[in-house]
N, C-alpha and C positions, 0 to 999 in steps of 0.2 A: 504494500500500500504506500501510496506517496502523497504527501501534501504539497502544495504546492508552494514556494517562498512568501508570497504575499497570503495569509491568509484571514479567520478570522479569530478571534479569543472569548468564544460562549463562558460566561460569570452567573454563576446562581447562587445567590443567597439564601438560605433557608433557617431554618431552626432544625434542631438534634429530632426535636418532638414531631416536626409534621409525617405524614405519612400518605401515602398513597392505598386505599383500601387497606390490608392488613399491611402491606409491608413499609418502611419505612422509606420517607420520600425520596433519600439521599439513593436507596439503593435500586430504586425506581428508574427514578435519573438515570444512573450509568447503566442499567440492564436496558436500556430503552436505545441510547448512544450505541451500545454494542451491536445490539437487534441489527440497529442499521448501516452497521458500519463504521462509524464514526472511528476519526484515528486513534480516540483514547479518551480517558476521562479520569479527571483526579480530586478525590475527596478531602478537603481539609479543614477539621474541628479547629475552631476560636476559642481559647481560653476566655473571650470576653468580649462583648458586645451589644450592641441594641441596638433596634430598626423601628418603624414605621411608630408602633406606642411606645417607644423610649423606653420600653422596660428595659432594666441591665441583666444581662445573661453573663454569669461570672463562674470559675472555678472557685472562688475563694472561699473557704473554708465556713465562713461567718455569714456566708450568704449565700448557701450553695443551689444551684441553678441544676435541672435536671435540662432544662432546653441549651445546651450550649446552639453556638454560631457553629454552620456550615458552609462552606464554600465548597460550590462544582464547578471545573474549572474542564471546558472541552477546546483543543483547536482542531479547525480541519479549514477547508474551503469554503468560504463563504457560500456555495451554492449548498452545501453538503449540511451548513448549519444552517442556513433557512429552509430547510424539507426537514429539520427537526425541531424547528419553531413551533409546529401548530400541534404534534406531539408533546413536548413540553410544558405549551398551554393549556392542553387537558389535565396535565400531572397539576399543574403548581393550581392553590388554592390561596397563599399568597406569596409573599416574597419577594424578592427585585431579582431583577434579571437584567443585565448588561452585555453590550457585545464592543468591541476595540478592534481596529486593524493591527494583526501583527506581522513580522517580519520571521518564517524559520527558518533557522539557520543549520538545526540539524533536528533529525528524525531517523530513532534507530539509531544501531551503530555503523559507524561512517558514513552517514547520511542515508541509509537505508534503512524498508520497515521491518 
């Protein structure tokens, strides 16, 4: 599989807690990316955060937080990530979603998949 240099950078924000029917939303997410191909997808807990109702989503002992911050993080082709926009929009019930132009510079080793 190959991405192409100029591509895109899929960003989703979520909470630990959301979920998609039984399973939880984060693992929804990348099983749905894989389904279709997508070149990859990478899950990363937030020790700390808050969104939309400002609530703080913390590790900290004194105030511990069962919803930590999620971030999904997919690149591929911009064509490749808008045929998994309206997928996506079925999963999320809410959360932000961002997208950035990126530049890759390597995929796989030596520049292959």
């Amino acid at each position: 599989m190959q991405i192409p240099r100029n591509a895109v950078l899929l960003r989703i924000f979520i909470g630990e807690d959301d979920r998609h029917g039984h399973q939880p939303l984060y693992e929804a997410i990348v099983m749905k990316a894989r389904e279709l191909h997508l070149a990859g997808a990478t899950v990363l807990r937030g020790p700390m955060g808050f969104g939309h109702s400002s609530r703080l989503h913390t590790t900290k002992i004194l105030s511990l937080s069962e919803d930590l911050p999620f971030v999904i993080e997919i690149v591929d082709s911009e064509e490749k990530i808008n045929a998994f926009l309206p997928a996506l929009d079925a999963m999320m019930g809410s959360g932000l979603i961002t997208l950035e132009k990126v530049q890759v510079l390597q995929y796989g080793a030596n520049g292959n998949a």
